[in-house]
C-alpha positions in Angstrom: -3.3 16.3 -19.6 -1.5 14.8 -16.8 -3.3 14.8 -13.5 -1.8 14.4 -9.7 -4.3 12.9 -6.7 -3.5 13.8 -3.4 -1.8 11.1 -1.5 -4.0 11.4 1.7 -6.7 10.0 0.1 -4.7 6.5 0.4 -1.7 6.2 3.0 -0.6 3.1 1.3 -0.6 2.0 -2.8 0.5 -0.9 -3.8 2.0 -1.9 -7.5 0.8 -5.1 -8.6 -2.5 -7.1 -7.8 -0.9 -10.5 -8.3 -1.0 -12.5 -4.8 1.6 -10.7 -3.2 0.4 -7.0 -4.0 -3.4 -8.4 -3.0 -2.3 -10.1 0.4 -1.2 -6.7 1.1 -4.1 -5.1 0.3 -5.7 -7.4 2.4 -3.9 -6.9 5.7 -3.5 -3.4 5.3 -7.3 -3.4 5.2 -7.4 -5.7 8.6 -5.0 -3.4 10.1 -7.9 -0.4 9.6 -5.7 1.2 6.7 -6.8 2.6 3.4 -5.0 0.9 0.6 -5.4 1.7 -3.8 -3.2 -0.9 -5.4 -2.7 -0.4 -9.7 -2.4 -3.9 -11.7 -1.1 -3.6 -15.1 -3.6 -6.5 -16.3 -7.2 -6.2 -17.4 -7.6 -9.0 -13.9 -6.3 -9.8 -10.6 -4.1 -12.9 -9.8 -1.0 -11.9 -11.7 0.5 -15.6 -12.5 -2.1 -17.0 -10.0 -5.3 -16.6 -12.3 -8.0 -19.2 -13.4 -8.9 -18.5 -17.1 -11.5 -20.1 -18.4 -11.9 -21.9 -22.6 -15.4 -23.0 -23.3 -16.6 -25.1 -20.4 -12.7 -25.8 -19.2 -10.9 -23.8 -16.5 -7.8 -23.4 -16.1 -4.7 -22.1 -14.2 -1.1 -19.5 -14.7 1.0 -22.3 -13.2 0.5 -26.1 -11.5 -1.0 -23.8 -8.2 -1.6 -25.6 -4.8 -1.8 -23.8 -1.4 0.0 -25.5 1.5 -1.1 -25.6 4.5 2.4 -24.3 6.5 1.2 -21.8 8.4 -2.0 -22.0 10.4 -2.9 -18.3 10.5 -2.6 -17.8 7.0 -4.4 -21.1 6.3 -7.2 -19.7 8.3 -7.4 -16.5 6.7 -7.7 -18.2 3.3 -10.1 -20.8 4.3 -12.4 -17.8 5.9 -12.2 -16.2 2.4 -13.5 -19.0 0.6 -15.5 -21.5 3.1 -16.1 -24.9 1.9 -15.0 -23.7 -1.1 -11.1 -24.4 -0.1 -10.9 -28.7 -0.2 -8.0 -30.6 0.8 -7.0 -32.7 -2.3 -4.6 -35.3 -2.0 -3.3 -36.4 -6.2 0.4 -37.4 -6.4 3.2 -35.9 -9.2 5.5 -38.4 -11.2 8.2 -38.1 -13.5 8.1 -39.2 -17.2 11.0 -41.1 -17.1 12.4 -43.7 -20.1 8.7 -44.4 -20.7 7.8 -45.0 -16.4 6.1 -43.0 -14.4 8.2 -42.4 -11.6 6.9 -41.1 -7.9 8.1 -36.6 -6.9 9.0 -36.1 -4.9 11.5 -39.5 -5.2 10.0 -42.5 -3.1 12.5 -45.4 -2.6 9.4 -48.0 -2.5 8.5 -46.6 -5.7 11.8 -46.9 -7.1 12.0 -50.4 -6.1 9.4 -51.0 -8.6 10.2 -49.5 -11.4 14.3 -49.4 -12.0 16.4 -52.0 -12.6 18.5 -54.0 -9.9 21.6 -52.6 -10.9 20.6 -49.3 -10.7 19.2 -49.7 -7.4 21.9 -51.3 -5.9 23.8 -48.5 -7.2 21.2 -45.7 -5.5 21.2 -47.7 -2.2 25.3 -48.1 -2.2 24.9 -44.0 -2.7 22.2 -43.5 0.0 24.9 -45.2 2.7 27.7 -43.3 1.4 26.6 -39.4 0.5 27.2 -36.6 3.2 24.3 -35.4 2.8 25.7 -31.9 4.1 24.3 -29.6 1.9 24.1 -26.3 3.4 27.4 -24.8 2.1 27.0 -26.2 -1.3 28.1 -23.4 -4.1 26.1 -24.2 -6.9 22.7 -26.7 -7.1 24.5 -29.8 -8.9 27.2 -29.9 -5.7 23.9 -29.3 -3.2 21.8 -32.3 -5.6 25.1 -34.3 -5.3 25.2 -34.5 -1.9 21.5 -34.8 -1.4 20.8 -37.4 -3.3 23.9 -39.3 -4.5 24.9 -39.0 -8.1 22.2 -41.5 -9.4 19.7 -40.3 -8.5 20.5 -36.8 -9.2 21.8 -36.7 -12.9 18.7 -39.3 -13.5 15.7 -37.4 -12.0 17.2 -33.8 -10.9 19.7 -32.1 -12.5 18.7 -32.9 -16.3 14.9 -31.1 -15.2 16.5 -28.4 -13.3 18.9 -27.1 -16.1 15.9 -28.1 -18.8 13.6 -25.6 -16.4 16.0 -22.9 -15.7 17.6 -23.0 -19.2 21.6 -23.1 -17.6 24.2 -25.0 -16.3 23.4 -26.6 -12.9 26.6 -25.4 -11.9 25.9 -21.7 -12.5 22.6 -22.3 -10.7 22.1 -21.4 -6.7 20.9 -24.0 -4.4 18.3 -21.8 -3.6 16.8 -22.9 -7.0 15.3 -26.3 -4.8 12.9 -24.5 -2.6 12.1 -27.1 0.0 11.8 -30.2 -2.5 15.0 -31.8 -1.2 14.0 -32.2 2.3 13.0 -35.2 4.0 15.1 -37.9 1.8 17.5 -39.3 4.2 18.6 -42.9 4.6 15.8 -43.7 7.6 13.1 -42.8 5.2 15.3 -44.9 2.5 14.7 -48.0 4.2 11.5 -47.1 5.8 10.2 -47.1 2.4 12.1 -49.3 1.1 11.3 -52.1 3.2 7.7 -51.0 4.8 6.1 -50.9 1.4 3.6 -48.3 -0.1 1.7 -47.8 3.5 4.9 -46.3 5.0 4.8 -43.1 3.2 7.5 -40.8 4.7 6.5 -37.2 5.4 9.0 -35.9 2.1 6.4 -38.0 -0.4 3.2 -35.3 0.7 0.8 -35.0 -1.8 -1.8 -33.5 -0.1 -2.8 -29.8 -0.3 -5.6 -27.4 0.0 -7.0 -26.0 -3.7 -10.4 -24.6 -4.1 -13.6 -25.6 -5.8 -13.1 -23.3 -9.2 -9.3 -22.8 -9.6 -6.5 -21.7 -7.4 -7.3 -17.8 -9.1 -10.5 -18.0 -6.8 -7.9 -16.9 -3.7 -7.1 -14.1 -5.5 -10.5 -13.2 -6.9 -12.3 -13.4 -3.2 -8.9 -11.4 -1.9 -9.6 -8.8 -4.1 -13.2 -8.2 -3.0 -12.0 -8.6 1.0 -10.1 -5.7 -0.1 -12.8 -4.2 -1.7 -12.9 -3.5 -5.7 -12.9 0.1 -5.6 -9.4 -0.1 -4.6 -8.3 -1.6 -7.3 -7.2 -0.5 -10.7 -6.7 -2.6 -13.3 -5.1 -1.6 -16.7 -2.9 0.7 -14.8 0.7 0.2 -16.0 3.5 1.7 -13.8 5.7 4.0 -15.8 7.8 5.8 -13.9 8.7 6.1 -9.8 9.6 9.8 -8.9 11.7 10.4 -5.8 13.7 13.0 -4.2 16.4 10.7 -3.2 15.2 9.5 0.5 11.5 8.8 -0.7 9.6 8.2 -3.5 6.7 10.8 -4.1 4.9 10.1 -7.6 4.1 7.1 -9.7 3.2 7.7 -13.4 0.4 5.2 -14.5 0.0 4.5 -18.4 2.5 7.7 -19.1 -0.3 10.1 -18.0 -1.7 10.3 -14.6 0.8 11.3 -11.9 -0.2 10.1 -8.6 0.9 11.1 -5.4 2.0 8.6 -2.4 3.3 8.2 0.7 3.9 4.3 2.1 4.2 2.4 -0.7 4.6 -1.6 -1.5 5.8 -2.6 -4.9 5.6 -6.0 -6.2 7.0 -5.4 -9.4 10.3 -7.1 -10.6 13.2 -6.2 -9.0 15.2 -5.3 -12.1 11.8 -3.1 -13.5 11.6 -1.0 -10.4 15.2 0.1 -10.9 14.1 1.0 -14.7 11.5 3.5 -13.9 13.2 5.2 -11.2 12.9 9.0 -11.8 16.1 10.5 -11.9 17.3 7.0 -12.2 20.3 4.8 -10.3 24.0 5.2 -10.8 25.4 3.2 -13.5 27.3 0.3 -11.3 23.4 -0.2 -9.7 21.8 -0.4 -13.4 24.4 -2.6 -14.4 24.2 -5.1 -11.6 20.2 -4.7 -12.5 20.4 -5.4 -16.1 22.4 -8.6 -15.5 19.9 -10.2 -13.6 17.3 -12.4 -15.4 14.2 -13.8 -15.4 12.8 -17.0 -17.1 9.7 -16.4 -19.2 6.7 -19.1 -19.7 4.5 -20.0 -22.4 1.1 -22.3 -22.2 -0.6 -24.6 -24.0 -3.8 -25.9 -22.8 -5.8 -28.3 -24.4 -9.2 -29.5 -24.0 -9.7 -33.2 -24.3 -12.5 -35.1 -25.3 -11.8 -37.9 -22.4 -13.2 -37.8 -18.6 -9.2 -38.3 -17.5 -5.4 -38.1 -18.6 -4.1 -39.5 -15.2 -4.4 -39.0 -11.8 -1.5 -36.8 -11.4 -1.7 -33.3 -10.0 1.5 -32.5 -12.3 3.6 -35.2 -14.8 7.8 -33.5 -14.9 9.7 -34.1 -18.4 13.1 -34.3 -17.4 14.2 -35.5 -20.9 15.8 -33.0 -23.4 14.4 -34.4 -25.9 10.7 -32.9 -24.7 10.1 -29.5 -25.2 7.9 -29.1 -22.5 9.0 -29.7 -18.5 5.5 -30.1 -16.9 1.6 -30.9 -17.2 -0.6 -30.2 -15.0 -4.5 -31.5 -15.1 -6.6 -29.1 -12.9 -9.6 -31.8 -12.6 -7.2 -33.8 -10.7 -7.2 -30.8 -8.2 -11.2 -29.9 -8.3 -13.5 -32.0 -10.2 -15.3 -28.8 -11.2 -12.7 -27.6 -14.3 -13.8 -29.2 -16.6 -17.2 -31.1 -17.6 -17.3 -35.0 -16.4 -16.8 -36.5 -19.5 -13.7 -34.1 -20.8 -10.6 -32.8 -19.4 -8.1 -29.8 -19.6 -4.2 -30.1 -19.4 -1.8 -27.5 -19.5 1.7 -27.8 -20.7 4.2 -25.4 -19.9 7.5 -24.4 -22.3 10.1 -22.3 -20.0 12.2 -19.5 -22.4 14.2 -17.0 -22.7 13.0 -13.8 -23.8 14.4 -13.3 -27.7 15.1 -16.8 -28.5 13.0 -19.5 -30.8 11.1 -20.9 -28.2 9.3 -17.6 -27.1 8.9 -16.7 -30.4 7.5 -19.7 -31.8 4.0 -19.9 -33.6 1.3 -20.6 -31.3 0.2 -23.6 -34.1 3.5 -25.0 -33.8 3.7 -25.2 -30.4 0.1 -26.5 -30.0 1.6 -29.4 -32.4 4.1 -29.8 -29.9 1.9 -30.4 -26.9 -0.4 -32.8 -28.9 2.5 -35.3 -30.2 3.8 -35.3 -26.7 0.6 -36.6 -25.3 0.5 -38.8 -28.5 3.6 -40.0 -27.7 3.3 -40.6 -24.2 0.2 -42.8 -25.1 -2.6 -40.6 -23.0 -4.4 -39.8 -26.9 -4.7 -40.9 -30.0 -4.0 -37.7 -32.0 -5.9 -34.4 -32.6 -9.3 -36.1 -32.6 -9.0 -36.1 -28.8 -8.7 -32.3 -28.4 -11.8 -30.0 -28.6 -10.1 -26.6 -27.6 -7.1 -25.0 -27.7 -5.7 -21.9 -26.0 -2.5 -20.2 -25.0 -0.9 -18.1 -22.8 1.8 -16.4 -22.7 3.5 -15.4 -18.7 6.8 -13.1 -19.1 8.7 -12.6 -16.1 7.4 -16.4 -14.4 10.6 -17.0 -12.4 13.6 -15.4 -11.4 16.6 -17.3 -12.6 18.7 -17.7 -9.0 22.1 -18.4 -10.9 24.8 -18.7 -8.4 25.5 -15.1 -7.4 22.2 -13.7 -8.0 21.7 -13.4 -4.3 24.1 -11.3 -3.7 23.4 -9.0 -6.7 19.7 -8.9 -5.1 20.6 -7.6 -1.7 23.3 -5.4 -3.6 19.9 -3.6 -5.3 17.4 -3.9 -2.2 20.4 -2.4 0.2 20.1 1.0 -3.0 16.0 0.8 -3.2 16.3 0.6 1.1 17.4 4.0 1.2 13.8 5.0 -0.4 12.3 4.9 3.4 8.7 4.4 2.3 9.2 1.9 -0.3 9.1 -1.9 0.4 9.0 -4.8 -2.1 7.2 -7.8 -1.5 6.7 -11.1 -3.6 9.0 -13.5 -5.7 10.2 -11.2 -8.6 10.3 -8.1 -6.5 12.5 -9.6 -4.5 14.3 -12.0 -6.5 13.9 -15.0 -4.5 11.6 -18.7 -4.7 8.4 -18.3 -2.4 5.3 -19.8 -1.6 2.0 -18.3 -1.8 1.1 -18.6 2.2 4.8 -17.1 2.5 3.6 -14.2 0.9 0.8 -13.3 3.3 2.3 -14.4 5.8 5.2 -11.5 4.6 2.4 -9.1 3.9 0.9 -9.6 7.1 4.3 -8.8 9.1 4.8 -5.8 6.6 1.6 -4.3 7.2 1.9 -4.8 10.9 5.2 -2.3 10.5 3.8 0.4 7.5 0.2 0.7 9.6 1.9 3.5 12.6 3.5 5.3 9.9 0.5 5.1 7.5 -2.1 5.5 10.6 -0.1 8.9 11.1 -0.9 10.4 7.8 -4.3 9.1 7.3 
């Protein structure tokens, strides 16, 4: 039997406990309102978790947490103390058997490519307009940003590897912030000054706590307080009246009543269960939108270290996977001191060979790769094995897809108690302190409304 609680007993639910849906739950609560939020998982975290295999943890995604924003940054660091270090571990590129320095670092580059094809990078770096912000697609905006060479080298072969399409289908938006700070000053700063002359672009420093980055959204969740959150509650359907939306279904059987509400569901999946549901042209433009899926393989090595990377990007085709990450290069604590973990991600598309493949093939995969790459000698090095599995990791932003999401926010904006937060819910590339800062602002606008019905 289907049963309906009263929506006074909680002026504001949330959908989703991943870090967006709990920063919300977390400034609602400093803004003195009561808050339930329902997570589809058995956990909090979302794609933010730290899992743990044997004595190795591990995280959803190559985490760090950047200090941008100095309230949030305090707010984090009062959750967790001491317990949030400053780590400062570089990224490179697997490139033609070098290790190359990402973000690019001319200095770097000195070293490791031939005199041809840096003459060819510095006659670039004189010549490109680096005038990027009216760029169509990401290959013109790369272009212009970093000169062909470098580009089609180190850029666009990763970015259409990652996002599984053309770079010229893809939105500049795609880059986040990792273009910025490359100009010709920091060229020859670099260039010429040697490896003490770091420009601010090449920043490898960031804050990541003691037992995985999932230990912001573990001590989130208990700020908020763990009676307000249910796990294992699926949202199955949104019921609205056409100017709000009144119930949400969870696991097809208990109706519950709301009245603010935050979702941080995907876009696309919060058109689906709309109850009666969007015209045609709005579903349409919804189902045409999509989303890049992830799968993980994470291995347990009998060695103290791989390398001394926080991440290693496989821009090469010919590499299944387009990034490892080694979380005791971020704490010392994941993993015992004489082994390691690594974790290998595989971006796909849902339906196609790579999402379906065998766990034990994949796993096969991961271990030639390091083999390869010389870090191990074969499958005597690994000691564990596990895998994960993260649908719905990224929205693709092909060119377009902006529009298309404003098209489906302006529909869902006429819902006036319903507001989507977070990087699938509203379709966009986002950092975690972007998010509380975001759910911070939000709350600060829901709490008179919510304060009125409590």
């Amino acid at each position: 039997m289907s049963t309906t609680i009263d929506p006074q007993e909680s002026p504001l639910t949330v959908l989703g406990a991943g870090p967006a849906g709990l920063a919300t739950g977390f400034y609602a609560r400093k803004q003195g309102l009561d808050v339930r939020l329902f997570e589809a998982a058995d956990a909090v975290g979302g794609n933010a978790r730290t899992l743990q295999m044997g004595p190795f943890r591990y995280d959803t995604g190559a985490h760090r947490f950047h200090d941008k924003n100095d309230a949030v940054t305090a707010d984090v660091r009062a959750l967790l103390g001491d317990d949030l270090r400053r780590v400062d571990a570089p990224s490179q590129i697997c490139w033609r058997g070098r290790r190359i320095d990402f973000p690019l670092a001319p200095y770097d580059l000195l070293q490791k490519l031939s005199p041809s094809l840096l003459a060819q990078i510095a006659w670039e770096q004189l010549s490109i307009p680096r005038v990027s912000e009216d760029a169509e697609h990401f290959e013109e905006m790369a272009l212009q940003s970093y000169g062909p060479t470098l580009a089609r080298h180190f850029l666009l072969n990763y970015t259409e590897k990652l996002w599984g399409a053309d770079a010229t289908t893809l939105s500049p938006r795609v880059a986040g912030d990792r273009l910025e700070g490359l100009d010709l000053k920091t060229f020859l700063l670099e260039a010429f000054g040697g490896p003490t002359q770091k420009a601010r672009h090449l920043d490898g420093s960031f804050y990541y706590p003691k037992h995985g980055y999932g230990q912001i959204a573990e001590a989130t969740a208990d700020a908020i307080g763990r009676d307000r959150i249910r796990t294992g509650a699926r949202i199955t359907r949104l019921s609205h009246d056409d100017r709000e939306i009144r119930q949400v279904t969870v696991n097809d059987d208990a109706r519950v009543g709301v009245d603010s509400i935050v979702s941080t569901l995907p876009l696309t999946r919060v058109l689906h269960l709309l109850d009666p549901p969007p015209p045609e042209a709005v579903r349409s433009v919804a189902e045409s939108m999509r989303f890049r899926h992830l799968r993980l393989v994470v291995l347990g090595l009998d060695r103290p270290r791989l390398t001394a990377n926080a991440s290693l990007y496989f821009p090469e085709r010919s590499v299944p996977f387009t990034r490892l990450y080694e979380p005791k290069n971020r704490s010392p604590h994941m993993a015992p001191d004489d082994q390691t973990v690594v974790v290998l991600e595989r971006p796909c598309h849902p339906h196609t060979e790579a999402w379906e493949q065998s766990d034990d093939t994949l796993r096969n995969s991961a271990v030639d790769l390091l083999a390869t790459q010389g870090f191990i000698e074969g499958d005597g090095d690994v000691v564990a094995v596990d895998h994960r599995a993260l649908p719905f990791a990224y929205p693709i932003l092909e060119v377009g897809a902006h529009d298309k999401a404003n098209r489906l926010k302006t529909y869902l904006d006429h819902f006036n108690n319903l507001h989507l937060l977070g990087r699938s819910a509203r379709f966009t590339y986002t950092h975690v302190h972007n998010l509380y800062a975001r759910a911070r602002r939000l709350t600060e606008r829901i709490a008179p409304r919510a304060k009125s019905v409590a």
